[in-house]
Backbone as ProteinMPNN parsed JSONL, in Angstrom:
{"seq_chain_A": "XXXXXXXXXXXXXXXXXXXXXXXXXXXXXXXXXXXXXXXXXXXXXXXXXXXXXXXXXXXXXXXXXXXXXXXXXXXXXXXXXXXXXXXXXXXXXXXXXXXXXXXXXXXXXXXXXXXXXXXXXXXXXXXXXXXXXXXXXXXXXXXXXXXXXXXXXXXXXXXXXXXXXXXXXXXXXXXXXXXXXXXXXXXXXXXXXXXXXXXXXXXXXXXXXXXXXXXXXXX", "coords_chain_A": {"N_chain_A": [[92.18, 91.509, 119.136], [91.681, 94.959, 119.779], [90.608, 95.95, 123.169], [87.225, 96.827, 124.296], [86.312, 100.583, 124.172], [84.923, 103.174, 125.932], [82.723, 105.802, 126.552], [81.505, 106.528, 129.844], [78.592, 107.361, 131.587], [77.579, 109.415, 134.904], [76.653, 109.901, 137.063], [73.64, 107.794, 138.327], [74.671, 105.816, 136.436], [76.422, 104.611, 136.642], [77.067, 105.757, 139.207], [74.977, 105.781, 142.51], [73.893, 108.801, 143.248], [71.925, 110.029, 144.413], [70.782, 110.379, 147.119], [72.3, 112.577, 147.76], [72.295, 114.397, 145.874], [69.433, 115.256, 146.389], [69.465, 115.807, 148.978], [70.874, 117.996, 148.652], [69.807, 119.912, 147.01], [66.972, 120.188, 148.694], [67.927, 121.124, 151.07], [68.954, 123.532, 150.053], [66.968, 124.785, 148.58], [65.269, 125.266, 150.978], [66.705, 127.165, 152.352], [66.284, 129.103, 150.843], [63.311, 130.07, 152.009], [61.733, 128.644, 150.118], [59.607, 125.141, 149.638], [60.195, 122.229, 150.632], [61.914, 120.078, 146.967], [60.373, 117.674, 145.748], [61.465, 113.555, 145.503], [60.342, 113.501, 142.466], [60.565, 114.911, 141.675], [63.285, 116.774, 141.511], [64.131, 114.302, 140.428], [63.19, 114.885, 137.701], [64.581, 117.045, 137.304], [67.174, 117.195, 137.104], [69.853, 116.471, 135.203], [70.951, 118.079, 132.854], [73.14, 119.555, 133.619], [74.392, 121.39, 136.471], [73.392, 124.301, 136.974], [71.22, 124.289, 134.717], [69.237, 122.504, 136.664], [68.888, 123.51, 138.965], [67.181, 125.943, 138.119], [65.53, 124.859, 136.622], [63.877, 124.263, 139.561], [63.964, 126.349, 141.194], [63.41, 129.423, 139.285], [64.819, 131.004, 136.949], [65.426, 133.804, 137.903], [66.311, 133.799, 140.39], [68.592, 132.143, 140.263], [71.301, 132.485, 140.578], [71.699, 132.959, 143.543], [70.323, 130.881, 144.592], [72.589, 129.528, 143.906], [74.602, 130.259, 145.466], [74.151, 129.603, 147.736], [73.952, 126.491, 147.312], [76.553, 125.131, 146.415], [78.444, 125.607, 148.089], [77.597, 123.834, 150.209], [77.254, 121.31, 148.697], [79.879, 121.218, 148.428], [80.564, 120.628, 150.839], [79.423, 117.971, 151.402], [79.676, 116.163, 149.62], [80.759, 113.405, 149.284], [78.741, 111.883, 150.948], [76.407, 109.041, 151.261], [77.194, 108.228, 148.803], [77.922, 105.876, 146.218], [78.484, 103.1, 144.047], [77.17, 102.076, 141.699], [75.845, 98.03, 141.396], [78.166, 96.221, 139.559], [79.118, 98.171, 138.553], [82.157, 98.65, 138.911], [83.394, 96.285, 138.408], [82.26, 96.242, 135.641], [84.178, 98.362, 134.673], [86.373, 97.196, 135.247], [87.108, 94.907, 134.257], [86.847, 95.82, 131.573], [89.75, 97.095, 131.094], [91.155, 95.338, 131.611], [90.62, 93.875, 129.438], [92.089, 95.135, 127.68], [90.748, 97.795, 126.508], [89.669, 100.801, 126.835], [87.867, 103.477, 129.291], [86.391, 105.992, 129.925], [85.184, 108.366, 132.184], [81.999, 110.669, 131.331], [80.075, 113.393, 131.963], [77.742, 115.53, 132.852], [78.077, 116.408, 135.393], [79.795, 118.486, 137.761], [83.034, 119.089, 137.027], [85.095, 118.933, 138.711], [83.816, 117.744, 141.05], [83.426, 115.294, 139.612], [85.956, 113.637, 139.619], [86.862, 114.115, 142.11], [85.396, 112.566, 143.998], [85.101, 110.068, 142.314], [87.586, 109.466, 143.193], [87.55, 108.753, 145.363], [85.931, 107.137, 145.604], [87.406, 104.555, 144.514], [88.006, 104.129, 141.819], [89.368, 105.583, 139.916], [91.813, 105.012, 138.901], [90.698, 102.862, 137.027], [90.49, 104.763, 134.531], [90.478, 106.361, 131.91], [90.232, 109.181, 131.445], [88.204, 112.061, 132.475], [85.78, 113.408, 132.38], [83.563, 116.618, 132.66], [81.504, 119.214, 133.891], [82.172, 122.512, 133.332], [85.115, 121.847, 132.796], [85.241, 122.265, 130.369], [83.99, 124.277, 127.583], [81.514, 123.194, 126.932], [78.736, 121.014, 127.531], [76.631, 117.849, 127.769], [74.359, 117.612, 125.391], [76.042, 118.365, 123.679], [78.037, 118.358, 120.552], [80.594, 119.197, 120.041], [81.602, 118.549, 123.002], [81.894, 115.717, 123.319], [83.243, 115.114, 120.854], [85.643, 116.468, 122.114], [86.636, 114.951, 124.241], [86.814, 112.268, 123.253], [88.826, 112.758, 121.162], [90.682, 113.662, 123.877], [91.22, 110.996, 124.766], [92.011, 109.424, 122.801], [90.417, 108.372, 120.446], [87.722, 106.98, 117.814], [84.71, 107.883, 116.941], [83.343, 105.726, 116.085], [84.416, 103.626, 116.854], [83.417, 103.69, 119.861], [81.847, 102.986, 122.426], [78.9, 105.02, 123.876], [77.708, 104.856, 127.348], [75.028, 105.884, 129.293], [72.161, 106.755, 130.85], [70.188, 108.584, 130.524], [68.424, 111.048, 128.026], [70.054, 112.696, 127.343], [72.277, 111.564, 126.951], [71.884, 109.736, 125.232], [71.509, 111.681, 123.015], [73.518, 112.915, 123.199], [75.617, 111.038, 121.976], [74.194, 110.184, 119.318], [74.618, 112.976, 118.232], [77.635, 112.749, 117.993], [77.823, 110.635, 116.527], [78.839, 108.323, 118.302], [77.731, 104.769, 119.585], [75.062, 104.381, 121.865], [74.295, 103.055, 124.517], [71.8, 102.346, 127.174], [70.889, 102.498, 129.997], [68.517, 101.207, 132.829], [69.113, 102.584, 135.657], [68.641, 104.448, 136.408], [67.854, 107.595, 135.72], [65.828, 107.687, 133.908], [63.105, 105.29, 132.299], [63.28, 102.243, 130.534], [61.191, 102.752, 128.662], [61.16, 105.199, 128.434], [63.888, 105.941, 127.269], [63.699, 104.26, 124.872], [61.584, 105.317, 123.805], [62.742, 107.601, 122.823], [64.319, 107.254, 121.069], [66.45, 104.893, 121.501], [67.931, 102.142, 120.779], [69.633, 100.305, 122.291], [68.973, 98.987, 125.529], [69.436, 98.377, 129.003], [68.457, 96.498, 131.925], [70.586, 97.161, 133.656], [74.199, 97.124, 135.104], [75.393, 94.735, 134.79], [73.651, 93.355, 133.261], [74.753, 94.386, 130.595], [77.488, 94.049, 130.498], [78.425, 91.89, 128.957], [77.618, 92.261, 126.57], [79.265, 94.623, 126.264], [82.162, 93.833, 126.479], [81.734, 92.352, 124.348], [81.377, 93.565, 121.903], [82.191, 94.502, 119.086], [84.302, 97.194, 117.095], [84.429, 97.596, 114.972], [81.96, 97.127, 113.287], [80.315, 99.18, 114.786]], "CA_chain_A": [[91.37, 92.716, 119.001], [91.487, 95.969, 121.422], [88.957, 96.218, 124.048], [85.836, 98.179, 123.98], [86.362, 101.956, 124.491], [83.86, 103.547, 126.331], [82.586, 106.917, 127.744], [80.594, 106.298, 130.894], [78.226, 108.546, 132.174], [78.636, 108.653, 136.024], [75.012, 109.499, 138.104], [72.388, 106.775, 137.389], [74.879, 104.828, 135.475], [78.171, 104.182, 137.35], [76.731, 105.538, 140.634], [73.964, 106.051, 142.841], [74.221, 109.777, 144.013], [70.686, 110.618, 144.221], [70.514, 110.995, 148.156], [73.183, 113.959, 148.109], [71.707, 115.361, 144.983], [68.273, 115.518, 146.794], [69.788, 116.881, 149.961], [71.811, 119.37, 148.486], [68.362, 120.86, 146.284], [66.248, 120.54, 149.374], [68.889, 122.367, 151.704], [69.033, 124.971, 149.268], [65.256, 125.592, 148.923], [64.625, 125.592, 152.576], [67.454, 127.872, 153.087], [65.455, 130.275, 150.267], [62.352, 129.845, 152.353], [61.062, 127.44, 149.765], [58.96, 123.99, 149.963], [61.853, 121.391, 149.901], [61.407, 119.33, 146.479], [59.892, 115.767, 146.088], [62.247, 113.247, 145.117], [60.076, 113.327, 141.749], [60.773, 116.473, 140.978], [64.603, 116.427, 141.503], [64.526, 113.555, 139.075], [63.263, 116.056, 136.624], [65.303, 118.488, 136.963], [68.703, 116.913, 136.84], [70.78, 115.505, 134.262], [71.827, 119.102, 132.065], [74.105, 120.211, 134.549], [73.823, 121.765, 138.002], [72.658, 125.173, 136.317], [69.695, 123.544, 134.82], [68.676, 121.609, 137.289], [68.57, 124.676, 139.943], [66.229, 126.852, 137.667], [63.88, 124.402, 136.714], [63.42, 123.717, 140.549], [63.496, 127.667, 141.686], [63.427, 129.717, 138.11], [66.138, 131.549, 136.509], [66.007, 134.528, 138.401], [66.852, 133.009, 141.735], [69.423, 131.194, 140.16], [72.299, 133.163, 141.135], [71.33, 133.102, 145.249], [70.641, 129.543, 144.701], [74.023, 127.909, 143.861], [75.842, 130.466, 146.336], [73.934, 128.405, 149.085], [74.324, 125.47, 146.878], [77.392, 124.91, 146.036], [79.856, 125.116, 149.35], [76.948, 122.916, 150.52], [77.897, 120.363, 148.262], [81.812, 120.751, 148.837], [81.07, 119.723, 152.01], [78.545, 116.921, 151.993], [78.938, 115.148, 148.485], [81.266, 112.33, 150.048], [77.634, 111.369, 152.143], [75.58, 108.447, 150.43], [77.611, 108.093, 147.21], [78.163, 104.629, 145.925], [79.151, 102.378, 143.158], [75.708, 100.788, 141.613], [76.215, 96.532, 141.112], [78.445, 95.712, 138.338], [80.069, 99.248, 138.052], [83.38, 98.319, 139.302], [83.276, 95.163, 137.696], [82.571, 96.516, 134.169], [85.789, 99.452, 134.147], [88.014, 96.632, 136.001], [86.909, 94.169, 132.995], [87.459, 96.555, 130.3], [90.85, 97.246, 131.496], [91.549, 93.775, 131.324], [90.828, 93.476, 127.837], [92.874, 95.949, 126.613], [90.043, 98.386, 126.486], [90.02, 102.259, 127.783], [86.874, 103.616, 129.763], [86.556, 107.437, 130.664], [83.761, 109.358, 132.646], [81.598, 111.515, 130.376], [79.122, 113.6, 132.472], [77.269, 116.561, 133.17], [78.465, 116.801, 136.541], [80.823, 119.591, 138.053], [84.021, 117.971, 136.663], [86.454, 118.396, 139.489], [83.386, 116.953, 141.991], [83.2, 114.041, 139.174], [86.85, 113.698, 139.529], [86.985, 113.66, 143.507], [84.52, 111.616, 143.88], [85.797, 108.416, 141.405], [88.802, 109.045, 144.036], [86.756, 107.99, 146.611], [85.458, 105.287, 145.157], [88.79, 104.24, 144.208], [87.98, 103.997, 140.521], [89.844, 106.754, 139.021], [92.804, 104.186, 138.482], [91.01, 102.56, 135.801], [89.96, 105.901, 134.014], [92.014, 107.236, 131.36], [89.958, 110.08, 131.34], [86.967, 112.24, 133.017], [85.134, 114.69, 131.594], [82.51, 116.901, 133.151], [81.023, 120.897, 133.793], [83.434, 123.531, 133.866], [86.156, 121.498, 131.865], [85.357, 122.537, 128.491], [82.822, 125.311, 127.574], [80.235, 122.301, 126.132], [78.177, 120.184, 128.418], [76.278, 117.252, 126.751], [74.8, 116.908, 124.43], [76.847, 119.465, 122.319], [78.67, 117.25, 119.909], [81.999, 119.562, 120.566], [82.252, 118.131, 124.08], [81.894, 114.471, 122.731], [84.915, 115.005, 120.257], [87.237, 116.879, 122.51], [86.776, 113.864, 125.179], [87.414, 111.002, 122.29], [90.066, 113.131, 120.916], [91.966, 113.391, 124.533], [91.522, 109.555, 124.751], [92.672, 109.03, 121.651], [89.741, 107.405, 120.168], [86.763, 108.122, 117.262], [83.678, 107.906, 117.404], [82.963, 104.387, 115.362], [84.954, 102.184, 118.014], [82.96, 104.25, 121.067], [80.555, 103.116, 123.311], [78.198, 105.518, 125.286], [76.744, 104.321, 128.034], [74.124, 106.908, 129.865], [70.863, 106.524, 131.618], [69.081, 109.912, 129.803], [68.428, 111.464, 127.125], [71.22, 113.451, 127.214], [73.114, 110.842, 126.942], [71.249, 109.118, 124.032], [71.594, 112.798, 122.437], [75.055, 112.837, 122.881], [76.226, 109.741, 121.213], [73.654, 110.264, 117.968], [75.225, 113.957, 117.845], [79.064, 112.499, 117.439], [78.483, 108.971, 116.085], [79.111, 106.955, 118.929], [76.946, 103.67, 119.682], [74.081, 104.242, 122.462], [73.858, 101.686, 125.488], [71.188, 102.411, 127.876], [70.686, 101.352, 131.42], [67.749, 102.392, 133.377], [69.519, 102.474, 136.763], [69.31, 106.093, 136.891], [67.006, 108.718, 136.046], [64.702, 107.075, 132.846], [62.697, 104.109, 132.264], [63.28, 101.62, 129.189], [60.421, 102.63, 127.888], [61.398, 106.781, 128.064], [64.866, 105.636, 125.991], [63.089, 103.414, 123.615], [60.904, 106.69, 122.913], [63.573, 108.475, 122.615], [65.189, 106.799, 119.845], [67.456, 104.409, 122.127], [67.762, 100.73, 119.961], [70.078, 99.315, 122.689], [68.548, 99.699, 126.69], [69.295, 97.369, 129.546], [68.246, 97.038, 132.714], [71.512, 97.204, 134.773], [75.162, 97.286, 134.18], [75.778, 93.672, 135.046], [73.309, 92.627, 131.927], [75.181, 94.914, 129.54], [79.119, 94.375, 130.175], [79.258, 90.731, 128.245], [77.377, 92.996, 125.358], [80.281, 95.766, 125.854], [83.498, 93.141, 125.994], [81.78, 91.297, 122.767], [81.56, 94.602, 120.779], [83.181, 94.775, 117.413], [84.271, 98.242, 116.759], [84.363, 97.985, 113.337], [80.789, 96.861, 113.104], [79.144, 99.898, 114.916]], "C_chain_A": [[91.463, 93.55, 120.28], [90.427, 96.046, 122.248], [88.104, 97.136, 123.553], [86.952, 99.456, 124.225], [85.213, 102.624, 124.626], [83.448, 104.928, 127.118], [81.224, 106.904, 128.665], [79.647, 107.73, 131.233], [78.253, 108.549, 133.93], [77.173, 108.936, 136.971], [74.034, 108.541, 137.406], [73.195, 105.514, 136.945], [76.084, 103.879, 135.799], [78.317, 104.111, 138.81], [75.577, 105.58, 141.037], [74.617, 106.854, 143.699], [72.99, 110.784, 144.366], [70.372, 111.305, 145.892], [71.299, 112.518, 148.682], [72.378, 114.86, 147.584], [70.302, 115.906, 145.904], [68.671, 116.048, 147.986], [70.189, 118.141, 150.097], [70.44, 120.371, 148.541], [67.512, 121.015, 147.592], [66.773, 121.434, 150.501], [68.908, 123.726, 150.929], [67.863, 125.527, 149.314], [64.96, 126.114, 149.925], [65.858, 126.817, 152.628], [66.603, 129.523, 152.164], [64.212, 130.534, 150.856], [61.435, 129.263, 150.938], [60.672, 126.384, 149.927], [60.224, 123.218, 149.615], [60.875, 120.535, 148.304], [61.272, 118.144, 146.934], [61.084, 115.06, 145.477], [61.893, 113.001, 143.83], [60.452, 114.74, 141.034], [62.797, 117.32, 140.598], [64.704, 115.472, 140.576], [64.55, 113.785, 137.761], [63.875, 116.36, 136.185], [66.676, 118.248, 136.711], [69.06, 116.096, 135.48], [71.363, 116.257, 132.844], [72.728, 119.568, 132.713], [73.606, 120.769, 135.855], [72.431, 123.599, 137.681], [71.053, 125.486, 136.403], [69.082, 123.162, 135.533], [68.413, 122.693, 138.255], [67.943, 125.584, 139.244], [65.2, 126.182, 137.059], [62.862, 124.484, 138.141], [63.245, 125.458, 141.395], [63.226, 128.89, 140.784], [64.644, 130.424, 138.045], [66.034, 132.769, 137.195], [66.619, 134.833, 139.87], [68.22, 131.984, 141.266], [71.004, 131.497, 140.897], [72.402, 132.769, 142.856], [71.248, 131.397, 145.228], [72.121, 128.725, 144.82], [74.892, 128.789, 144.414], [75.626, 129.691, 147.553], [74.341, 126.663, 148.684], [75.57, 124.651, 147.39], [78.584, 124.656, 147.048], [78.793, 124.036, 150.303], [77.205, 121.443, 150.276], [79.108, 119.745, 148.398], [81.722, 120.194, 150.329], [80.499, 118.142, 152.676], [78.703, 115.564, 150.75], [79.524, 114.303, 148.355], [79.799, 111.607, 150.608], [76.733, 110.563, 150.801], [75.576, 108.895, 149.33], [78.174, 106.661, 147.314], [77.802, 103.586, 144.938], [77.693, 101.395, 143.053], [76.506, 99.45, 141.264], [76.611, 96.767, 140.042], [79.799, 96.852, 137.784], [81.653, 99.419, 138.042], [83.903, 97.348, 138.361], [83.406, 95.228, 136.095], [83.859, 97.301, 133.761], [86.825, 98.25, 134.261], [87.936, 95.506, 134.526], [87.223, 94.728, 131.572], [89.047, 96.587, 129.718], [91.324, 96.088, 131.025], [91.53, 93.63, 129.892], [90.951, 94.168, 127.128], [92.28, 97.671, 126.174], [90.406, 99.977, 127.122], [88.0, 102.718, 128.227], [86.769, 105.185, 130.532], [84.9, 108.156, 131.521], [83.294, 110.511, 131.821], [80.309, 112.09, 131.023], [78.943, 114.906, 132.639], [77.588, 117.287, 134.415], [79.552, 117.633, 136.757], [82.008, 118.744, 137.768], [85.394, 117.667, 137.835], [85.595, 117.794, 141.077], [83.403, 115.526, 141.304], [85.06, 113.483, 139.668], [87.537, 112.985, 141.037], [86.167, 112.548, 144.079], [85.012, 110.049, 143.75], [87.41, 108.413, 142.463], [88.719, 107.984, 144.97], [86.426, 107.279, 146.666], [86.076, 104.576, 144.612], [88.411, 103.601, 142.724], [88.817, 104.775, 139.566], [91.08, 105.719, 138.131], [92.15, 103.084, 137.241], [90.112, 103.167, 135.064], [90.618, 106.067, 133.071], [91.425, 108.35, 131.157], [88.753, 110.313, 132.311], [86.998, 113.401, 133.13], [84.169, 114.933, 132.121], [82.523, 118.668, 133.271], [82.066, 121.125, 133.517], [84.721, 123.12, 133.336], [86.321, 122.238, 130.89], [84.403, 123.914, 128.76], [81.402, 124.675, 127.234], [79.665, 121.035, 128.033], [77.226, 119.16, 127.237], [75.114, 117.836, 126.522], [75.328, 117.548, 123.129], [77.748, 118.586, 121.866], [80.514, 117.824, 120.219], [82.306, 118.697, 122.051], [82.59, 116.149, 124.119], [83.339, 114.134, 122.113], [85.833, 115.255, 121.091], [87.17, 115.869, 123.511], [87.015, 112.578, 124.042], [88.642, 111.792, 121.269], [91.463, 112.978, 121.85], [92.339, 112.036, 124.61], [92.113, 109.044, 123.729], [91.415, 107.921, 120.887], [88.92, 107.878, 118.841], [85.506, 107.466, 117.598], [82.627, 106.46, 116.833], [83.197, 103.194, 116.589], [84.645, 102.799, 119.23], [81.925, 103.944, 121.131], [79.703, 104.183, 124.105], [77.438, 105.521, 125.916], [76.581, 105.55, 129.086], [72.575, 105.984, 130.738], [69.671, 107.833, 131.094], [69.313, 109.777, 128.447], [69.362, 112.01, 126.424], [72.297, 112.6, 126.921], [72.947, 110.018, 125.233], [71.633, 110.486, 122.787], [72.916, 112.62, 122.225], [75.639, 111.759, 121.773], [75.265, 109.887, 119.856], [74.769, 111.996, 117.828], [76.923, 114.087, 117.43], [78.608, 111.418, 116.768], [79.04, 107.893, 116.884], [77.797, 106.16, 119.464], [76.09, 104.09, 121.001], [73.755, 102.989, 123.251], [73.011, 102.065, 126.573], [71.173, 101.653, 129.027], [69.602, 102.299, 132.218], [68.209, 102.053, 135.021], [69.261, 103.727, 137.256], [67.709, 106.91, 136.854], [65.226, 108.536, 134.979], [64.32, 105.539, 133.073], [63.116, 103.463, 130.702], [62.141, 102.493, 128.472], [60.478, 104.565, 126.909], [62.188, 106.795, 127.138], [64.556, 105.518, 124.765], [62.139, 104.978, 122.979], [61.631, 107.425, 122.552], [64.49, 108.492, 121.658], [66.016, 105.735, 120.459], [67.29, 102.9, 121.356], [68.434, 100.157, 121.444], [70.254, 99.544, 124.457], [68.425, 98.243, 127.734], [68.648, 98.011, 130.832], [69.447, 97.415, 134.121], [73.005, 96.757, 133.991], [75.443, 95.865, 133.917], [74.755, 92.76, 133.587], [73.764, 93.256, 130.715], [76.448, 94.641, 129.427], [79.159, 92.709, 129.251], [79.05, 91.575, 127.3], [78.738, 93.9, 125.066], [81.146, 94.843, 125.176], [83.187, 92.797, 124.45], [81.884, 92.327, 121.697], [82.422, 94.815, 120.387], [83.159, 96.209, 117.178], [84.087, 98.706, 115.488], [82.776, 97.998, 113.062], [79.69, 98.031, 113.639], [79.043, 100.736, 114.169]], "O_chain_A": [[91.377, 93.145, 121.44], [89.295, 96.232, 121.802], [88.214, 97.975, 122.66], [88.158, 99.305, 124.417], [84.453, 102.752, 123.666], [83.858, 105.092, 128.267], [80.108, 107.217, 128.25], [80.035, 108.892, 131.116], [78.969, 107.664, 134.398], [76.719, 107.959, 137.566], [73.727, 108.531, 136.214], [72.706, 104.386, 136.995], [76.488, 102.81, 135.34], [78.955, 103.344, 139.532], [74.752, 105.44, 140.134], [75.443, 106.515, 144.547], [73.071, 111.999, 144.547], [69.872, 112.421, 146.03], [71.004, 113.273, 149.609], [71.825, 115.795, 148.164], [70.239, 117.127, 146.05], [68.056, 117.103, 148.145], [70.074, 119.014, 150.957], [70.049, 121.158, 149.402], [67.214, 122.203, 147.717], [66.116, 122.413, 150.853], [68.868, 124.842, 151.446], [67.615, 126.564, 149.929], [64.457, 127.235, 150.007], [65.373, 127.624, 153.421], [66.422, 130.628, 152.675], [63.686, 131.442, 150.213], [60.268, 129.654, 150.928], [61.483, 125.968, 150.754], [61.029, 123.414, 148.705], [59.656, 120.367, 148.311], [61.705, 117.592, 147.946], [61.85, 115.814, 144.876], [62.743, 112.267, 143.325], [60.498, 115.226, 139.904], [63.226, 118.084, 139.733], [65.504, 115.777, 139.693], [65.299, 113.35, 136.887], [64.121, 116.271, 134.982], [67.336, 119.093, 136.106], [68.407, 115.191, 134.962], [71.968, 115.66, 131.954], [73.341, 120.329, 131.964], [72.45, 120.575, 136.231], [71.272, 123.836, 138.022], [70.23, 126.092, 137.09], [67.906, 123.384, 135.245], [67.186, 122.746, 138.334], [68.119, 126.6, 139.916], [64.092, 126.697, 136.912], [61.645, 124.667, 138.125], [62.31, 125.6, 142.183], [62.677, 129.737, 141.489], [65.439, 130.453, 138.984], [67.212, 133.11, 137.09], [67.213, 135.824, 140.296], [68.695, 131.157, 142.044], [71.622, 130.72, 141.625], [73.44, 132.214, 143.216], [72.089, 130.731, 145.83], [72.547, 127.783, 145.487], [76.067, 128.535, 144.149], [76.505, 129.214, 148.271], [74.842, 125.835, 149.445], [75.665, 123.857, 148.326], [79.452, 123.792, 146.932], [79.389, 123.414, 151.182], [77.34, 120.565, 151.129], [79.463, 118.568, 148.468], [82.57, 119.497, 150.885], [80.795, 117.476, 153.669], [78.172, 114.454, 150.798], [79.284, 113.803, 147.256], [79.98, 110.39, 150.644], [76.431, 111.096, 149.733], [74.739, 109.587, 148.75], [78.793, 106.279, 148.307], [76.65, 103.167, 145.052], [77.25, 100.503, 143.776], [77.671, 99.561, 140.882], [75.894, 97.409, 139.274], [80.812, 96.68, 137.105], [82.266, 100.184, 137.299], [84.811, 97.635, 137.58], [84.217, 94.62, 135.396], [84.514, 97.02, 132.758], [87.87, 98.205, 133.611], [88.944, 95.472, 133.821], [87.763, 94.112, 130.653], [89.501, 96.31, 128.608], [91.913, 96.01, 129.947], [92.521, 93.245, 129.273], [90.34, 94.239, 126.062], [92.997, 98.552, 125.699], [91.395, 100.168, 127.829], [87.065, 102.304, 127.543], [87.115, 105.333, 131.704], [83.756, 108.225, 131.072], [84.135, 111.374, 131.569], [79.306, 111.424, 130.763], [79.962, 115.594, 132.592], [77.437, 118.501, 134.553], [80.411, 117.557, 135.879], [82.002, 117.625, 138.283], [86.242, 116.776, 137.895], [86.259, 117.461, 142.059], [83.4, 114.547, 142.051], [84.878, 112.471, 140.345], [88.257, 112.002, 141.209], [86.733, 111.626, 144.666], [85.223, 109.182, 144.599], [88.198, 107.467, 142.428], [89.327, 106.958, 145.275], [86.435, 106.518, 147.634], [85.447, 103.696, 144.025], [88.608, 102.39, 142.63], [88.838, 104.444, 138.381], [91.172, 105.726, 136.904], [92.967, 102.489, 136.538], [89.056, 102.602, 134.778], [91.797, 105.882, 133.373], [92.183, 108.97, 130.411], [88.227, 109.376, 132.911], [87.746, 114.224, 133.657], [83.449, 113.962, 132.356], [83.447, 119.324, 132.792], [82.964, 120.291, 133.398], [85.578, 124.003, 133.364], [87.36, 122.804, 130.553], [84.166, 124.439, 129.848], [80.358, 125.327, 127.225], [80.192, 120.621, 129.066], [77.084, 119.529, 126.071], [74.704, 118.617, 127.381], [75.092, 117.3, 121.946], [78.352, 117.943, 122.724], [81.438, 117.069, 120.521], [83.419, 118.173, 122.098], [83.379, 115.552, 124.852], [84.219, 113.365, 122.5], [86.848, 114.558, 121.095], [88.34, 115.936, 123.89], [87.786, 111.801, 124.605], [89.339, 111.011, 120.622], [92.583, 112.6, 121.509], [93.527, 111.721, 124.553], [92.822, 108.055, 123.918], [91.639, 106.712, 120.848], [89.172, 109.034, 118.502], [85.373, 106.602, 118.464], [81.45, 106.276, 117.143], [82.484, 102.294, 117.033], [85.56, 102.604, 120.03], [81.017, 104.271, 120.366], [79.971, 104.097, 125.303], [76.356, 106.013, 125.596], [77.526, 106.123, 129.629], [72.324, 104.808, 131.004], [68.471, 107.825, 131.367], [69.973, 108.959, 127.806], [69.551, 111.911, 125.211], [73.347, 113.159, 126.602], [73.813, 109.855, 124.373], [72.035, 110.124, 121.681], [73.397, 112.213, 121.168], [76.078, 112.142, 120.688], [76.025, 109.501, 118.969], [75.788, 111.847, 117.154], [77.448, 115.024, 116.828], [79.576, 111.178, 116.045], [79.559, 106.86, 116.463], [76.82, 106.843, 119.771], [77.096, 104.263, 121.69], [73.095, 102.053, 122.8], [73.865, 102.223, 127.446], [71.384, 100.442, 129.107], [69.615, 103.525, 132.323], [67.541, 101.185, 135.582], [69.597, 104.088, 138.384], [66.773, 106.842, 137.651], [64.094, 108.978, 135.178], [64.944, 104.739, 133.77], [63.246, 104.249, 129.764], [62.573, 102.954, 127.416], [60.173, 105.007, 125.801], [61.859, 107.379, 126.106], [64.865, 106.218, 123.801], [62.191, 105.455, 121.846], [61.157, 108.187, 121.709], [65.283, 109.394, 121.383], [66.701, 105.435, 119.481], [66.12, 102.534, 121.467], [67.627, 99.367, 121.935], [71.269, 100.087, 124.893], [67.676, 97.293, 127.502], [68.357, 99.189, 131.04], [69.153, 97.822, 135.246], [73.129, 96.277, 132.864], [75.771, 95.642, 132.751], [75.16, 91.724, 133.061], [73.276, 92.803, 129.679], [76.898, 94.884, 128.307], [80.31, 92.479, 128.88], [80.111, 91.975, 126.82], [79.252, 93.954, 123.949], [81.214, 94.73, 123.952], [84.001, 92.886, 123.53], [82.435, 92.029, 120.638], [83.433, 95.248, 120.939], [82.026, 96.665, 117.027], [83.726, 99.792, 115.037], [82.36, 99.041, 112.558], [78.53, 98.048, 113.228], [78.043, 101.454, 114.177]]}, "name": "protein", "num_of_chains": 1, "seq": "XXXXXXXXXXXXXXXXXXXXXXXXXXXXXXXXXXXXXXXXXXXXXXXXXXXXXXXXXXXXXXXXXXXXXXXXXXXXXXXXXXXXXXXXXXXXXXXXXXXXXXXXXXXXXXXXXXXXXXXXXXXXXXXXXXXXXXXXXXXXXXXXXXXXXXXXXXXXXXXXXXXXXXXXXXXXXXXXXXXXXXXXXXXXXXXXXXXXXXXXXXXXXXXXXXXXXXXXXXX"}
């Protein structure tokens, strides 16, 4: 039998990139003469894209002025306290192994998701990675779902997607692929489980025997 096939999501779930994210947003505020946010409030606001997440936290008509301070902010800092949560390595390099394919599926700017997984010398067992500014869809629009299990070559029966939001949970009911939760990231079990989520761990390292053992036919 072929390995799993899986589209990862990649903050919360693959990494921990929360101290950039929160530096970037509070650099940016202060540079608007705004209160920096809390790190509760940044947890909010992220996980639709960068967009979103900068007009919940200053409103949409600051948004513009925001992500010109943003954004070369980021190009130069978002190397700084990024790193590979337990297990994350472990689950792609295991996949691989069993025949399996495993792509990045995220909300994030796609050529920072991209540089990034360089850095963390993961990209090599990627066969794909998908994020902003790729496509015209961000999740959980079911178009950006297909055209990422289309380039992989995959459908949406023999696909895993493992997330840490809603957005993620959204995504995978809006194509038809299977729903694996981990609250490493930005939700609690209990936010998922409200959310419709049947299958919610607490970390990747108690979910990858679940991935390898998954029957594609069966989801």
């Amino acid at each position: 039998m072929r390995g799993p096939t899986l589209l990862c999501d990649l903050d919360g779930t693959l990494l921990d990139h929360f101290q950039a994210i929160q530096r970037c947003h509070t650099h940016t505020m202060q540079q608007m003469g705004l209160p920096p946010p809390t790190p509760a409030q940044v947890r909010a606001a992220i996980g639709g894209g960068l967009a979103a997440a900068i007009t919940r936290l200053v409103g949409a008509a600051r948004l513009t002025e925001a992500l010109t301070i943003y954004q070369p902010y980021w190009d130069d800092t978002m190397l700084d306290d990024v790193a590979l949560l337990p297990g994350a390595r472990e689950l792609l390099t295991a996949v691989k192994e069993a025949g399996g394919q495993a792509a990045i599926f995220t909300n994030k700017h796609g050529p920072s998701s991209r540089r990034i997984c360089q850095h963390l010398g993961i990209s090599e067992l990627l066969v794909g990675n998908f994020g902003a500014t790729d496509t015209p869809w961000l999740k959980p629009t079911r178009a950006f779902t297909l055209h990422a299990l289309e380039t992989i070559g995959a459908t949406a029966a023999q696909t895993a997607l493992v997330g840490d939001s809603p957005y993620d949970l959204a995504a995978a009911h809006n194509s038809g692929c299977t729903f694996y939760g981990v609250t490493t990231g930005t939700h609690s079990a209990a936010e998922l489980l409200a959310a419709g989520a049947v299958n919610v761990f607490p970390d990747l390292p108690s979910l990858t025997p679940i991935l390898l053992s998954r029957n594609p036919a069966s989801a």
